[in-house]
N, C-alpha and C positions, 0 to 999 in steps of 0.2 A: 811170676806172681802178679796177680792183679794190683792196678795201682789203686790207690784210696782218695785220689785229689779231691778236695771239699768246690763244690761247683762255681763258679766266680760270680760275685755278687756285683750287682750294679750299684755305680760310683754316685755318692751323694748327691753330687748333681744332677747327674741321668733322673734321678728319683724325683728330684725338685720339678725340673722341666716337665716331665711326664704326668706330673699330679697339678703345675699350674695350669697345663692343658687341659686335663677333664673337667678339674676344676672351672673353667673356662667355657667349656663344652656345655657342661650343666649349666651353668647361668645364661648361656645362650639361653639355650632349650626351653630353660623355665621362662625367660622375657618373653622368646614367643609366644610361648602358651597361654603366656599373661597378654601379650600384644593384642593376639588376634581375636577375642573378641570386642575390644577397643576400636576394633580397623571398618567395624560394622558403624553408621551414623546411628544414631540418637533419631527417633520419631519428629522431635523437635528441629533437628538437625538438619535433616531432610526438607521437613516443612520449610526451612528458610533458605536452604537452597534450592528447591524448586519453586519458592515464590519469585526470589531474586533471576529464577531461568523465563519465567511467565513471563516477569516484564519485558528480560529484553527479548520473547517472542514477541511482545506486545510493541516493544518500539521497532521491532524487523516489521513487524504487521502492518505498521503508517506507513514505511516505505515503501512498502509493497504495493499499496494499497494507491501512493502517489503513482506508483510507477504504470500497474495497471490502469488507471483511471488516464492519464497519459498516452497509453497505448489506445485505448480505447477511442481518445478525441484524434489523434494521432488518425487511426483508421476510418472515422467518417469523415475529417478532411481531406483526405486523398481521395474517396470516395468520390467527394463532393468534386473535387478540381478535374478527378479521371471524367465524369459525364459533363464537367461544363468541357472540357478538352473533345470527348466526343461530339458534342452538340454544336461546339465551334469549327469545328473539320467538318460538317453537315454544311454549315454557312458558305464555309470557304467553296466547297465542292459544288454547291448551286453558285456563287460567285462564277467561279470559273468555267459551268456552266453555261450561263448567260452570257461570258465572253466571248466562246465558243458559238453561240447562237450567233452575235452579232457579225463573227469571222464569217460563217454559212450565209449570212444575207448579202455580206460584202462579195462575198467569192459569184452569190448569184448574179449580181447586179454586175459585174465587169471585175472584179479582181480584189485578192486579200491584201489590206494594206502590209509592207514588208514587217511596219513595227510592228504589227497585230499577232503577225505571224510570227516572230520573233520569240513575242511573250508566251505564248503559247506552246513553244519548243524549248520556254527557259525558265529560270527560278525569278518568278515576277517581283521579288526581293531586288536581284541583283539589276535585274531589269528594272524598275525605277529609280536606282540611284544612277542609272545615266540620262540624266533628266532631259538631254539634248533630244532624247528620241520623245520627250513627251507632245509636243508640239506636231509629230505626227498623227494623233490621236482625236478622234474628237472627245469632245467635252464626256460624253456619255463615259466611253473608255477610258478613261482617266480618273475617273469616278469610280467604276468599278474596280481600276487596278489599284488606286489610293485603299480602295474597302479592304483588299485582298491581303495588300500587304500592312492593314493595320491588324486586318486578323489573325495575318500568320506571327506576327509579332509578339502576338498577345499571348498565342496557343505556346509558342517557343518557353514564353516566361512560366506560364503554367505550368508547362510540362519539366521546367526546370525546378518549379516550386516544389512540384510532386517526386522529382526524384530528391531533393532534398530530406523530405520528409521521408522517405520510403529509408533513406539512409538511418535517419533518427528512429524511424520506429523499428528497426532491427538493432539497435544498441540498446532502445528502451524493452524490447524484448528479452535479452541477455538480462540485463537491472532487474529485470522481472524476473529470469529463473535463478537468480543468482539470492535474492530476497529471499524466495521461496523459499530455497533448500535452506536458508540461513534462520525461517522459520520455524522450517519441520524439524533441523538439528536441531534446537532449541528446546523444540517438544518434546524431540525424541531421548535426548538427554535427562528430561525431566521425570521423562517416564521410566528409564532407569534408574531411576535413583527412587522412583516411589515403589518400584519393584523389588529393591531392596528389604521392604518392610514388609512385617508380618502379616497377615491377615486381620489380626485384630488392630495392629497399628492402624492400619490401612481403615479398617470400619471407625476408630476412634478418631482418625483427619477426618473421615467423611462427616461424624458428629459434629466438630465442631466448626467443619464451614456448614453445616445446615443449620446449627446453632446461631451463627454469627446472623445468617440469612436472614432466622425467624427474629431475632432481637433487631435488627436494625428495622427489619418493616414495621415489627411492633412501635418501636420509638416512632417510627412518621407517620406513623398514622393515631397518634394520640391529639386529643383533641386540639392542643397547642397548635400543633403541627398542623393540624385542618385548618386552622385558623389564617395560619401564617401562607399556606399554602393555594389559598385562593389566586386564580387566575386569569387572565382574559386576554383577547387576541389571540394571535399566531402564538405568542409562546405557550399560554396558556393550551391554546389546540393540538401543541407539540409533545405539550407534559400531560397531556389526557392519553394522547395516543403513544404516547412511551407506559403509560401506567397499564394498558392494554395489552401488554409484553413482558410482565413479569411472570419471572419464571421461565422467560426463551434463554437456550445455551447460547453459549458464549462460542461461537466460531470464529476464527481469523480471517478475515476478507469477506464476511459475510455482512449482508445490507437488507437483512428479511427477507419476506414475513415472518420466516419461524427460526430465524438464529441471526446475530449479530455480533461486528466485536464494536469497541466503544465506538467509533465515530460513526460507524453504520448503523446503530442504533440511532444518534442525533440526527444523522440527514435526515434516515428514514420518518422521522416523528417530525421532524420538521417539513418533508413533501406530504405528508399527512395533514399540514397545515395550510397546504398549496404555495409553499415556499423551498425553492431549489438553494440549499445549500450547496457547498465545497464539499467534497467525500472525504478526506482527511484531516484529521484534528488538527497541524499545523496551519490547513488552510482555512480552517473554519475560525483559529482564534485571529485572524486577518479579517472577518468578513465584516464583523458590526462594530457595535462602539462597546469599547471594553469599560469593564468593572472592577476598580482594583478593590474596593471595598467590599467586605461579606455582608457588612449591614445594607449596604445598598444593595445586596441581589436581590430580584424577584423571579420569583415562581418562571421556569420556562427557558431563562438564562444559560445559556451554555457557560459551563463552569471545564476550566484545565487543571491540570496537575503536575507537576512534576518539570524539570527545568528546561526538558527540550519540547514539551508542549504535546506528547508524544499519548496523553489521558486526559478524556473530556466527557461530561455525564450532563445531564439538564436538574438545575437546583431545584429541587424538590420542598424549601422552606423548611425551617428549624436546622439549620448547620447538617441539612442530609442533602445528598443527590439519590440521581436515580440511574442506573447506569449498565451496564455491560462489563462486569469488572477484568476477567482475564479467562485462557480455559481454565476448563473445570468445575466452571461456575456458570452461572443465571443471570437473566436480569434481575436487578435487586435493589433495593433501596441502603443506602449506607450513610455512615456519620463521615463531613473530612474527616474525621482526626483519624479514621483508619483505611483508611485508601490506601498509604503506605509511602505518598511521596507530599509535596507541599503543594497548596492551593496557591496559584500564581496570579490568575485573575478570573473574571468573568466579560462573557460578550453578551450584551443584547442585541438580537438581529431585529 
């Protein structure tokens, strides 16, 4: 006969555990669901972490920008030491030359003297610091070997200057690719994160940095501002031909005519003036006599920003500059109070 057992039921607890799991499981589940469109930034969100990546593209860009500028002078002084080193091995070489002339006239007339001979089978260095053989010599030769060995001396040092530097500008080379990349991640970073955003996000940032654009040029250019903005001399020449470049993008490392980032915009307007500034903003707020007061700028003044000196634009008069502000943007007229870092001083050059 079949048996009838009633099927064994799971123990209180089993039941407990089992249901604080699911339980458990669904709350999960649901936070995620809830989570993740939380894990998306905010349009605003974005905007301020890609302004705070701008900058510090913007402060990778000065050092970059020292670093190239470095290389650059780096390379036309070698340049310059390699042909005087060529030109002085020319000297030498007619030096010894003429020595050689004067051994051929000795040898015709009855015999080469032994010192003569000597120097001319040896390092005419080492050969006058045994001075006892100079007394064999006449005056003429002595002259010429004195010449030889101040030029071989000179070229030694040269050639030692130029390998020094030839050392520096392969490190300052490195500093240079090392900048760069620390640029471009910067960018490139940026640009993920604007990629995030919608397409309308994306057209609504574009409105309102073209918004910002049109409002600030509109404020400086109101009569006030015309007023206050009068200029003359070189700064003046510099803030005319800065004014001539609104509207150029904003490139990193770039020094015109048709793009700049901030300090390549100021030299440039300032060789515009037939005045050679420094290429980077830290070196530029070094060059003239500074301005710690706003009331005391005038028109043309290189104005900085921010604590390592790292933003610089030419005051434009009524509390605007004019400037190169970061990518993504223009040349453009703005008030400080939105630059984004603090006004520290001004230089007039």
């Amino acid at each position: 006969m079949a048996s009838h057992r009633r099927p064994k039921q799971p123990s209180r607890a089993r039941v407990t555990v089992l249901t604080t799991a699911a339980a458990a499981a669904v709350a999960l589940g649901s936070q995620a669901a809830n989570a993740a469109p939380s894990e998306k930034p905010s349009k605003d969100e974005v905007k301020s972490k890609v302004d705070k990546l701008y900058e510090q593209a913007e402060q990778a860009t000065e050092k970059y920008n020292g670093a190239k500028e470095k290389q650059e002078k780096l390379q036309k002084e070698i340049s310059t030491i390699q042909d005087n080193v060529a030109r002085g091995q020319e000297e030498v070489n007619e030096l010894r030359d003429g020595l050689g002339s004067m051994a051929s006239a000795q040898y015709r007339s009855g015999g080469l003297d032994p010192s003569l001979q000597l120097f001319l089978s040896a390092d005419p260095d080492d050969y006058l610091d045994k001075a006892s053989t100079l007394d064999q010599l006449s005056g003429q030769q002595v002259e010429a070997l004195k010449k030889i060995q101040d030029k071989q001396r000179d070229l030694a040092q040269q050639r030692a200057e130029a390998s020094d530097k030839l050392k520096d500008l392969s490190s300052t080379r490195t500093e240079l690719g090392k900048k760069k990349k620390e640029v471009q991640a910067k960018l490139a970073e940026a640009q993920k994160l604007l990629n995030t955003l919608t397409a309308q996000e994306k057209a609504a940032l574009a409105q309102e940095e073209e918004r910002a654009s049109r409002d600030s040029s509109r404020q400086a250019l109101t009569p006030e501002a015309a007023v206050s903005a009068s200029a003359s001399g070189r700064a003046g020449a510099a803030y005319s031909a800065a004014q001539t470049k609104l509207g150029s993008p904003y490139v990193y490392g770039a020094t015109g005519p048709s793009s700049f980032d901030c300090s390549g915009l100021t030299s440039w307007a300032y060789a515009q003036a037939g005045v050679a500034i420094p290429r980077t903003s830290e070196q530029q707020a070094n060059y003239g006599t500074r301005i710690y007061s706003q009331s005391d700028l005038q028109v043309g003044d290189l104005v900085f920003f921010f604590n390592d000196l790292h933003h610089v634009g030419l005051y434009a008069g009524n509390g605007q500059i004019i400037h190169a502000p970061r990518t993504g943007t223009v040349v453009r007229y703005e008030s400080f109070d939105t630059i984004g870092g603090p006004f520290m001083f001004g230089v007039r050059v």
